[in-house]
C-alpha positions in Angstrom: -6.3 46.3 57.6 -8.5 48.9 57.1 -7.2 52.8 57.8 -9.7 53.3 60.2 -8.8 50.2 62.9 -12.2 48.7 64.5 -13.0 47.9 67.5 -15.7 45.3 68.4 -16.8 45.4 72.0 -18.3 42.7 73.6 -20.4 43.0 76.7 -23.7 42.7 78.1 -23.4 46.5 80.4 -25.3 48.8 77.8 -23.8 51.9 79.9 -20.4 50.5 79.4 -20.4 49.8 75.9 -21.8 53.1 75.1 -19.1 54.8 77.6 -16.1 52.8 75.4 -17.6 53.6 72.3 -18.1 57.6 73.0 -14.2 57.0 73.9 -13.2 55.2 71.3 -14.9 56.9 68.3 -13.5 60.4 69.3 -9.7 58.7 69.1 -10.8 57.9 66.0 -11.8 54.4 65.7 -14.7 52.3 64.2 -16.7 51.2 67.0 -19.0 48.2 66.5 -21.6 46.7 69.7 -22.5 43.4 70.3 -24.9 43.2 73.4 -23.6 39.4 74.2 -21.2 36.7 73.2 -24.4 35.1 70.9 -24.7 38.1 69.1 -20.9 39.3 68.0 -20.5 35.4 66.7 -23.4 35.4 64.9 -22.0 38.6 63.3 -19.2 37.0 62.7 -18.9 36.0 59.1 -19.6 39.4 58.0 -17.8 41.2 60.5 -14.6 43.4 59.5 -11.2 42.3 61.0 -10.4 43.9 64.3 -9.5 44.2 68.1 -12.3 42.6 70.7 -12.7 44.1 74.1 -14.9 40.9 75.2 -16.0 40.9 78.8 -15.5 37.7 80.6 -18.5 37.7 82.6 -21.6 37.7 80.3 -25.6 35.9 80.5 -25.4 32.9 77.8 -21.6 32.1 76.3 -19.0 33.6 78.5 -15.8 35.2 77.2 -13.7 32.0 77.3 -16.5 30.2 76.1 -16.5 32.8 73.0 -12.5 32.8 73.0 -13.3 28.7 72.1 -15.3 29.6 69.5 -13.4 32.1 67.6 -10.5 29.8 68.1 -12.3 26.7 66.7 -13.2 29.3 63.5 -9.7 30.1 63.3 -10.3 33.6 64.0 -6.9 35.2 65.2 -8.0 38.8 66.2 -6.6 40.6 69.1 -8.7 39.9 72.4 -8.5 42.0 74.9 -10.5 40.7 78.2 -12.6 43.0 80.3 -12.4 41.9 83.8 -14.6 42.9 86.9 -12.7 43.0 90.5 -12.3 39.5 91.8 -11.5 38.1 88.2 -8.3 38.4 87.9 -7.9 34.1 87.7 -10.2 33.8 84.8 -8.7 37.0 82.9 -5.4 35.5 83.3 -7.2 31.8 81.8 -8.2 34.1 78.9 -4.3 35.0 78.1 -3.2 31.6 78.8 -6.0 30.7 76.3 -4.8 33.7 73.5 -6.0 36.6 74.7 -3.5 39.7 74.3 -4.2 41.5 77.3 -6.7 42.3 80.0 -8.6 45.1 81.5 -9.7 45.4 84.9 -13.5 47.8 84.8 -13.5 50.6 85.3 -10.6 51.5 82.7 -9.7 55.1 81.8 -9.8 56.1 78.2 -6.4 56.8 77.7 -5.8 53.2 79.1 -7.9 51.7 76.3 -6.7 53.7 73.7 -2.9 52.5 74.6 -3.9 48.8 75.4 -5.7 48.9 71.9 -2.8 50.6 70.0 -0.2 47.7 71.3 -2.4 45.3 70.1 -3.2 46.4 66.7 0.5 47.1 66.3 1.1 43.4 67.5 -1.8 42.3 65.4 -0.9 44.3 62.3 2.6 42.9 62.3 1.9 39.2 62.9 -0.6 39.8 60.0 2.8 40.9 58.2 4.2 37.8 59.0 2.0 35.2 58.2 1.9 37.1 54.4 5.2 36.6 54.4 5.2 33.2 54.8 2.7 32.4 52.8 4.7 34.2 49.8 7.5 32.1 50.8 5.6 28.9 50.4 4.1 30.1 47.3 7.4 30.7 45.3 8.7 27.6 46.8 6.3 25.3 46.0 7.3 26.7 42.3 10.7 24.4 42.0 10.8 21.4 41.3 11.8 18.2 43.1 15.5 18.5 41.7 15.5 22.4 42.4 14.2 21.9 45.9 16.7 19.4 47.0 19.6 22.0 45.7 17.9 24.6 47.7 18.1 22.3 50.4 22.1 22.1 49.8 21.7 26.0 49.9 20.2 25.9 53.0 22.5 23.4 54.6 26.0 25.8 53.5 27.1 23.2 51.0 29.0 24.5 47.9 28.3 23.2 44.6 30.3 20.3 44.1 28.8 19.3 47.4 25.6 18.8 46.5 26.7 17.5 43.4 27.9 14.7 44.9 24.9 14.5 47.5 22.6 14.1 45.1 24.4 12.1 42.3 24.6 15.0 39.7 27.7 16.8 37.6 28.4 20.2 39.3 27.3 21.8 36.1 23.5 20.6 36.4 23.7 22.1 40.3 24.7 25.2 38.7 21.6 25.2 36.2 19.1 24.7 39.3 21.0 26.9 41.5 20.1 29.4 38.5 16.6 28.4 38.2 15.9 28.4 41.9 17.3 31.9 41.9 15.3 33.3 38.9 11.7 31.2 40.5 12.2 32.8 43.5 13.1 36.5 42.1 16.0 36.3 44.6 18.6 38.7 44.1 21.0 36.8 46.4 22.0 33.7 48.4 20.9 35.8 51.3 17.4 36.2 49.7 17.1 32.7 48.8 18.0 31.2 52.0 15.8 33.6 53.9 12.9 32.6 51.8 13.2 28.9 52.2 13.7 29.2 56.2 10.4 31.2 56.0 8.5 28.6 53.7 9.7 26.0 56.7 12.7 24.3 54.3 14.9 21.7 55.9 18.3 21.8 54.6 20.2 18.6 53.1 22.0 16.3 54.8 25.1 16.2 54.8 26.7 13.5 52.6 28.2 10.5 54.5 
């Protein structure tokens, strides 16, 4: 994420997008206006990662009809739906459908700022998240078939001479992958190991009949 967080807003009311981006750019963010649903998608693939303030009610794609489409492009930014009075049942479609909040017009500044704050602290630390899964999977899918299953033992509580016998091997060849699982995931502990596979989605061993 970029130190200065932007904002893309989304709405067809000239006088309103000017209004939000006067109030956003003195609280310091980088304001970006796309006059309908057509244009900000179209923008899309160039675009830097941010929050959207997307108003629901637009000429051409609406703002669920755009929540589809960055959803079918896998696009996970915040959304936050701008809502006139008497759309209260389609904003609330819009969270059931992802969106992270709503925003009934006229807002106040200091309303924005904090409804944009929440979600680029939600947003920033589900970004977090998915990294650290995808490390996780990455130093897994380093050990071998052999190593893996022995995690697996790991993972299940089993002690050594468990999973020697669950997997038909001498308790001193568990202790050689235990050792290389440790050392190919750079763990420093059980702890670290075990946490590591639950993130990388590892199902632990059976337990032997």
């Amino acid at each position: 994420m970029a130190s200065t967080r932007t904002v893309h807003v989304v709405d067809d009311d000239e006088l309103l997008r000017d209004f939000t981006d006067h109030a956003l750019s003195q609280a310091g963010y980088q304001v970006l206006q796309h006059p309908t649903g057509e244009d900000f998608l179209s923008a899309l693939a160039e675009a830097e990662a941010g929050c959207i303030l997307l108003d629901i009610q637009m000429p051409g794609l609406s703002g669920l009809q755009v929540q589809e489409a960055l959803k079918a492009r896998g696009v996970a930014w915040p959304v936050v739906v701008l809502t006139g009075r008497g759309d209260v049942r389609i904003a609330v479609e819009a969270m059931k459908n992802g969106a992270y909040e709503f925003l009934e017009k006229p807002y106040e500044p200091a309303a924005l700022t904090a409804t944009l704050e929440a979600a680029f602290e939600a947003f920033e630390a589900e970004r977090e998240a998915r990294a650290e899964v995808a490390r996780a999977e990455a130093l897994i899918a380093t050990l071998s078939a052999r190593e893996l299953q022995v995690m697996q033992g790991l993972l299940a509580g089993m002690p050594n001479k468990i999973i020697a016998y669950a997997l038909g091997l001498s308790v001193r060849t568990v202790e050689i992958y235990r050792a290389n699982v440790m050392d190919k995931l750079k763990a420093r502990g059980l702890s670290t190991a075990v946490r590591l596979a639950l993130a990388a989605g590892v199902e632990p061993l059976p337990d032997p009949e």
